[in-house]
TIRO-236755 format. One line per field, with one value per residue (C-alpha): y, z, x. Coordinates in Angstrom, 2 decimals. Example, Ala and Ser with C-alpha at 12.3 -4.5 7.8 and 13.67 -1.06 7.14 Angstrom:
y = c(-4.50  -1.06)
z = c(7.80  7.14)
x = c(12.30  13.67)
END
This chain:
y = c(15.33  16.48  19.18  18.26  20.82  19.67  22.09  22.56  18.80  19.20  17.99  17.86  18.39  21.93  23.97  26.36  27.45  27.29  28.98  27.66  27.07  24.92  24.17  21.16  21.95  24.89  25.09  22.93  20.32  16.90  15.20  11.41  9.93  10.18  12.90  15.75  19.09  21.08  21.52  23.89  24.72  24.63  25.31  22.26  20.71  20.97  18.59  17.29  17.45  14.56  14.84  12.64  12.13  12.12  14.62  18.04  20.84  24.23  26.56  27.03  29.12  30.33  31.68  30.33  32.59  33.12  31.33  28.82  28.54  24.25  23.81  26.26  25.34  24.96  23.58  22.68  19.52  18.49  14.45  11.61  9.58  11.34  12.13  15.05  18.54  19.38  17.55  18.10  16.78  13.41  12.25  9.80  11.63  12.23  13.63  13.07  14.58  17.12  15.61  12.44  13.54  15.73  17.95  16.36  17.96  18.81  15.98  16.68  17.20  14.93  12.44  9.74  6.28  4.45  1.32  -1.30  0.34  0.56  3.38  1.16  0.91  4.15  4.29  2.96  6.22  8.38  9.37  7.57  9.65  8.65  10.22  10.23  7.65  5.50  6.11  5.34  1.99  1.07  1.16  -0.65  -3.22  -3.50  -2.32  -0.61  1.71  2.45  -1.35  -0.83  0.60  3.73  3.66  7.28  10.63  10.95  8.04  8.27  5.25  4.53  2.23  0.39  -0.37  -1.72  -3.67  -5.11  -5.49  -7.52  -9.90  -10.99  -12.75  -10.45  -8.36  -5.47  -6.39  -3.28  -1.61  -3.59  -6.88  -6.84  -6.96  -3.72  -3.80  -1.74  -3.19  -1.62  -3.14  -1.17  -1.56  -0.16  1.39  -0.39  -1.34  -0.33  0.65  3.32  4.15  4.84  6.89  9.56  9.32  10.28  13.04  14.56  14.60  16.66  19.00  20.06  19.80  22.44  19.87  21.34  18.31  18.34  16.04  15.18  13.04  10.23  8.88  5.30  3.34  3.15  2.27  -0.46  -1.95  -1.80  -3.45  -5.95  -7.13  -7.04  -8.92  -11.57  -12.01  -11.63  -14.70  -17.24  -15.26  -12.02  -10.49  -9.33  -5.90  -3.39  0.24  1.03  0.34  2.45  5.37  4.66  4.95  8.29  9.86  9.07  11.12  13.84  13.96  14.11  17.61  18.71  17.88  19.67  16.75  14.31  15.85  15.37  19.06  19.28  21.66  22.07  22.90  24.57  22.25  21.49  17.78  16.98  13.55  12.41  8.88  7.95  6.10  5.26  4.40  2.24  2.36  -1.00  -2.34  -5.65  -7.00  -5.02  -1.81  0.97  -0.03  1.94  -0.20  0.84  0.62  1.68  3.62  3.22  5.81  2.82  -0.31  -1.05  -1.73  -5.17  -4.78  -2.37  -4.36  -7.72  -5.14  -3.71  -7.15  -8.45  -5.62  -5.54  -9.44  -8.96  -6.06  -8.31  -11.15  -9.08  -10.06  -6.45  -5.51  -2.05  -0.62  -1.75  0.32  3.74  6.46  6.76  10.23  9.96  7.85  6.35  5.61  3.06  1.04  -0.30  -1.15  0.47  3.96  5.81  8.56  11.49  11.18  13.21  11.73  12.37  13.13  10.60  12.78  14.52  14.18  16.40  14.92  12.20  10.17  8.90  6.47  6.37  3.37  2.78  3.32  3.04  6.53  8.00  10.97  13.35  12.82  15.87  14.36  12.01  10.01  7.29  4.74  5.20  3.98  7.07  7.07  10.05  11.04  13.02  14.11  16.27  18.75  20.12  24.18  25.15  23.76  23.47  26.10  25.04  25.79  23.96  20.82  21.27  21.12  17.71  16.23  17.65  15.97  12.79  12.56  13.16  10.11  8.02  9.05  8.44  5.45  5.09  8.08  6.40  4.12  6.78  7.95  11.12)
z = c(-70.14  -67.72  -64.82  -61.12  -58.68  -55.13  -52.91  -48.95  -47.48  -44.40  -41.43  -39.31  -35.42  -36.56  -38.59  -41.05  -42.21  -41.35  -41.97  -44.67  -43.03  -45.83  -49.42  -49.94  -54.13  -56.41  -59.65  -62.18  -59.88  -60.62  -57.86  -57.49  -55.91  -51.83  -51.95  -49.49  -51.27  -48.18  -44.56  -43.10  -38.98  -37.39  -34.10  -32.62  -34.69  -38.35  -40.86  -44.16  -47.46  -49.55  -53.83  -54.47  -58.03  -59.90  -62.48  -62.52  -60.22  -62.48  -59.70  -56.17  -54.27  -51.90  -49.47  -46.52  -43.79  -45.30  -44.66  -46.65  -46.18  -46.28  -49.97  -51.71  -54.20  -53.30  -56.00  -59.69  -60.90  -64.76  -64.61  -67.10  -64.87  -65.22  -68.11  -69.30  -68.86  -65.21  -62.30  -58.59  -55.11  -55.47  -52.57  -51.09  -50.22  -46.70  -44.19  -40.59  -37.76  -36.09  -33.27  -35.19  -36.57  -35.49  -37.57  -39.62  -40.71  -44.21  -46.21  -47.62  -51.62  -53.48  -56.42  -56.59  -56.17  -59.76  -60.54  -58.09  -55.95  -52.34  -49.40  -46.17  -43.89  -41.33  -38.62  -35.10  -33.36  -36.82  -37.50  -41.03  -43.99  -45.04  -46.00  -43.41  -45.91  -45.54  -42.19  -41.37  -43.64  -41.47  -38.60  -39.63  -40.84  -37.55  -39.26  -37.74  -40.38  -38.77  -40.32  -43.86  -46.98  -48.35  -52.27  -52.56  -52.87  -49.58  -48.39  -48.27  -47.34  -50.63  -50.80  -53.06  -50.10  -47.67  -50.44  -50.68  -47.09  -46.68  -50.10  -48.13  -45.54  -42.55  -39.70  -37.66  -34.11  -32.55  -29.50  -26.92  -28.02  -27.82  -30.99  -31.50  -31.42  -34.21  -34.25  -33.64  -32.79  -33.70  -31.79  -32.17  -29.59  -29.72  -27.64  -23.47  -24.19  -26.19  -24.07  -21.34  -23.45  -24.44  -20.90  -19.35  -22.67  -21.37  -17.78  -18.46  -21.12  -19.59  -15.76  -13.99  -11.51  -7.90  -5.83  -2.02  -0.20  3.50  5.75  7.94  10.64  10.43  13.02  15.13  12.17  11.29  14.68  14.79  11.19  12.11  15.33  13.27  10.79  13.35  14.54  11.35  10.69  7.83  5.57  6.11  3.64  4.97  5.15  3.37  4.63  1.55  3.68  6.73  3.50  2.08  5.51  5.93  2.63  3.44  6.90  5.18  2.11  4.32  5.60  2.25  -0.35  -2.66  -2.98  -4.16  -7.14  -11.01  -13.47  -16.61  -18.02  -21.60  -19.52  -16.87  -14.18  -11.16  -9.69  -5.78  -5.52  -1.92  -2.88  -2.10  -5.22  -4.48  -7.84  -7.21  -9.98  -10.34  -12.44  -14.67  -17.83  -20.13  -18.46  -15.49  -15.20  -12.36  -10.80  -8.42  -5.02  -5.05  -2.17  0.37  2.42  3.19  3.95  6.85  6.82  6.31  3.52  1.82  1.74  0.79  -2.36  -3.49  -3.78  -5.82  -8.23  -8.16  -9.50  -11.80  -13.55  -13.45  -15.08  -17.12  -15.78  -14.40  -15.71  -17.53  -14.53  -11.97  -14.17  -14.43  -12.36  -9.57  -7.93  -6.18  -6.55  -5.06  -6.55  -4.84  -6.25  -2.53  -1.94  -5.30  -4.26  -3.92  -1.32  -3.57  -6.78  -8.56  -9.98  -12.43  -11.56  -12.91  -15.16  -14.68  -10.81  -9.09  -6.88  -6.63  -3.38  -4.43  -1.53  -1.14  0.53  4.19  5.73  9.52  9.91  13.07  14.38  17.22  20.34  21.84  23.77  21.58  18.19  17.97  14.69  13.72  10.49  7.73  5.05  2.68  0.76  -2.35  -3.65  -7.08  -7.30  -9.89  -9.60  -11.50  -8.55  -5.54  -3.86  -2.43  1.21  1.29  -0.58  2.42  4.99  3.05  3.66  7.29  8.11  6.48  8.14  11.29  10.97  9.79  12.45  15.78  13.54  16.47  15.20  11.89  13.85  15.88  14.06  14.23)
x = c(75.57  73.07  73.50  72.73  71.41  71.99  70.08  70.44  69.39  66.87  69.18  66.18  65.40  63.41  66.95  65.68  68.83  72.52  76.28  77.99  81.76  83.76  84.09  85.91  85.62  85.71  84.35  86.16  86.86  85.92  83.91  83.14  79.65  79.83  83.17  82.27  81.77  81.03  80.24  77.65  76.95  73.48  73.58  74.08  76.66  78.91  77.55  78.95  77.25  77.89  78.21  75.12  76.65  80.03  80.99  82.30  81.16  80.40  79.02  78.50  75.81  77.36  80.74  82.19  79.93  76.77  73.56  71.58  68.20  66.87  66.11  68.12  70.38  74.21  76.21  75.41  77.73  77.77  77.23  76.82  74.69  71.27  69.22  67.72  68.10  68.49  68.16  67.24  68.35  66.47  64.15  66.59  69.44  69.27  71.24  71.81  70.40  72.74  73.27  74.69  77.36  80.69  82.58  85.28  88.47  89.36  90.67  94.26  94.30  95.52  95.54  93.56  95.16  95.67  93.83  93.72  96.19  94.70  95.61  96.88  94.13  93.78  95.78  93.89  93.70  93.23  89.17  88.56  87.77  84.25  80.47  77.88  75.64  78.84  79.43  75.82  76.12  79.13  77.25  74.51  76.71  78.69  81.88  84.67  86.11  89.54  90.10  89.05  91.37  89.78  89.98  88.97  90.97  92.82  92.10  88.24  86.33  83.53  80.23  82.57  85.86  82.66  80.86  84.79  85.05  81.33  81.95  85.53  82.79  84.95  83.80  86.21  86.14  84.85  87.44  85.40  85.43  81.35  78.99  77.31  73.38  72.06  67.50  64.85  61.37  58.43  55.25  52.27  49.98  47.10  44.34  44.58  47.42  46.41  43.86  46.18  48.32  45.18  44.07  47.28  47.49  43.63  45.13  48.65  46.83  43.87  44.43  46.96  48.46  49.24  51.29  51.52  53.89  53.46  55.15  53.11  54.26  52.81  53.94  50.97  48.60  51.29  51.00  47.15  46.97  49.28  46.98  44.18  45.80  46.11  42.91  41.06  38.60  39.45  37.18  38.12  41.12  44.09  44.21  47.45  47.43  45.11  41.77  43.02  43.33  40.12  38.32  40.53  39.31  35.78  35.72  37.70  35.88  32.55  34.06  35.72  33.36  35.18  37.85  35.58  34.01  34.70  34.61  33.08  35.87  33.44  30.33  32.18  30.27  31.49  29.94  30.44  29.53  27.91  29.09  32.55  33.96  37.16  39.74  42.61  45.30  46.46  48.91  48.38  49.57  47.67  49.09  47.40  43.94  41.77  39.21  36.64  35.84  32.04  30.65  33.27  31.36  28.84  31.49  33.41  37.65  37.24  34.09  37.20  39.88  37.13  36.15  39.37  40.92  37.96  38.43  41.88  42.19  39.44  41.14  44.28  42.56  40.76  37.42  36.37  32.93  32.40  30.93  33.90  36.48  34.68  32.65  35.22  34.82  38.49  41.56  44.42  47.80  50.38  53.34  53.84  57.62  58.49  56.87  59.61  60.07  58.16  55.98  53.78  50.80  48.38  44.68  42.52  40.41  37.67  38.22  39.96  42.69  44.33  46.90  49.80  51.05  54.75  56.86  57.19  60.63  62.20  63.97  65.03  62.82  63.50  60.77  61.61  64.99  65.99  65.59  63.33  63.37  59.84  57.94  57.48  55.48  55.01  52.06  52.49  48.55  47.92  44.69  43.50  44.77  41.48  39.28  41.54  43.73  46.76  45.85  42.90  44.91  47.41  44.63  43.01  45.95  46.63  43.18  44.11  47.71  46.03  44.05  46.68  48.79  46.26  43.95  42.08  40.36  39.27  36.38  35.15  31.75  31.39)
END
């Protein structure tokens, strides 16, 4: 004979300790593999403790009320199915995560069933007696347990009744009708991907974000795009409201140089950039890759739109040359139709600010003596805090709505 120590399982998601509220044994009592001995309360839900072994229980820790710190012993149980002198927990008997699993009433007391003499299956609308570890098996398996005959005291659903159940070549049907889904597929970040994922990390840990949101009322640039649109030459790309932006942000950038500059948070540097290199976020297979449109301050609307398609397909087909995908100064972030009404993008670090573009809609919008359906487009920009105040975000903005709004004033050199 050997004695088992089962100490306090870690039930995960951070608990230190929790209350004791049940003993379902006493000492003396003779406990079989899976039985529950006892139920204790974090603070999030009442989990059961299973007997990891069979054999007789000869001491418990604790009473109903106190706390149990993870690790400390509960119960001792004298059991013929380990060797040597004294035993621990071992290393793979786990428990569920509190949020997992519900409390479950006391099992009534009573004899255990003779030899090959089942307990009628539970009722349909009664909880089944059973473990967590063969609860969790269940699941896995896609077994209902209301349908199974527990073999154990009161009932209880063992290992044993489901390695019964699984060699009779039967499933449950679950309430629905529908087969439950239990895989998961791992995948490892690898590659851009991972990339991404430290870049967007560097961006939310070391940049205070500050998001403005302004409404633009498009509807005259929408109607000068579209003429243009139709008496562009053969050669010429068609131009999206991105080039109207980019020629925007390089007249407003001229008078707030602060916008288009990239900080050296280690050296404490601050770098205003005379060039104008404008990032585009675009998505592709890979994932969000930012090409670059390179001093925008020195093309035209057409030479824009010609240059941000060109990058934009070469990142796509992964083409884009090392120096296409880096040194952008500012950058612009648009999902087009999916943009949503409001988002709040992160700053493509080390700039400082980034434009998210939101979707057009037709909304109605009072004249002064009546509403008018007119086109509306919001902008919703992030600064970085540590460089930018919020007034002088605001006023970026104002400038740039302003120029959206009367585009006429976007070819006037000043």
């Amino acid at each position: 004979m050997a004695e088992f120590v089962l100490k306090m399982p870690d039930v995960g998601e951070g608990v230190a300790e929790a209350e004791l509220v049940e003993w379902h044994v006493k000492p003396g009592d003779v406990v079989r593999e899976d039985m529950v001995l006892a139920a204790v309360m974090t603070d999030k839900a009442t989990i059961e403790i299973p007997a990891p072994v069979a054999g007789t229980v000869t001491w418990i820790a604790v009473d109903v009320g106190q706390t149990v710190a993870v690790k400390a012993p509960l119960v001792r149980i004298e059991t013929e199915e380990i060797s040597g002198e004294a035993a621990e927990t071992p290393a793979n008997v786990t428990m569920p995560a509190a949020s997992e699993v519900a409390k479950v009433p006391k099992p009534e007391v009573q004899a255990a069933p003779p030899p090959l003499q089942s307990v009628p299956p539970n009722a349909p609308l009664q909880k089944p007696l059973a473990s967590p570890a063969v609860r969790r098996r269940a699941l896995d398996a896609g077994i209902d347990l209301r349908q199974l005959a527990g073999s154990g005291p009161a009932g209880r659903i063992t290992h044993d009744d489901i390695e019964t159940f699984l060699a009779a070549g039967t499933r449950a049907p679950t309430p629905s009708g529908r087969n439950r889904k239990t895989a998961v597929e791992e995948i490892k970040i690898t590659g851009l991907r991972r990339r991404i994922a430290e870049k967007m990390a560097l961006s939310v840990s070391r940049i205070p974000h500050i998001t403005y949101v302004e409404e633009i009322d498009v509807s005259d640039l929408e109607e000068l795009r579209a003429k243009m649109n139709a008496a562009r030459r053969p050669e010429q790309t068609k131009l999206t409201i991105l080039p109207f932006l980019m020629q925007a942000i390089v007249k407003t950038v001229a008078e707030q140089p602060a916008m288009n500059a990239t900080f050296d948070d280690a050296a404490g540097v601050i770098s205003r950039h005379a060039a104008v290199h404008i990032g585009v976020a675009t998505q592709t297979g890979a994932g969000l890759i930012v090409p670059v449109v390179r001093h925008a301050e020195e093309r035209g609307i057409w030479e824009c739109a010609a240059e941000l398609s060109r990058v934009a397909e070469a990142a796509r087909t992964g083409s884009a040359q090392r120096e296409e995908l880096s040194g952008s100064t500012i950058t612009v972030s648009s999902l087009g139709a999916l943009g949503g009404i409001a988002s709040t993008p992160l700053i493509n670090h080390p700039e400082v600010a980034i434009i998210g573009v939101n979707k057009i809609v037709v909304r109605p919008v009072w004249d002064g003596s009546q509403f008018v359906p007119r086109k509306m487009m919001n902008l919703s920009s992030s600064f970085d805090h540590r460089i930018i105040d919020g007034w002088d975000a605001a006023n970026f903005i104002q400038r740039i709505k302003a120029l959206l709004e009367t585009p006429a004033l976007i070819f006037i050199e000043s």
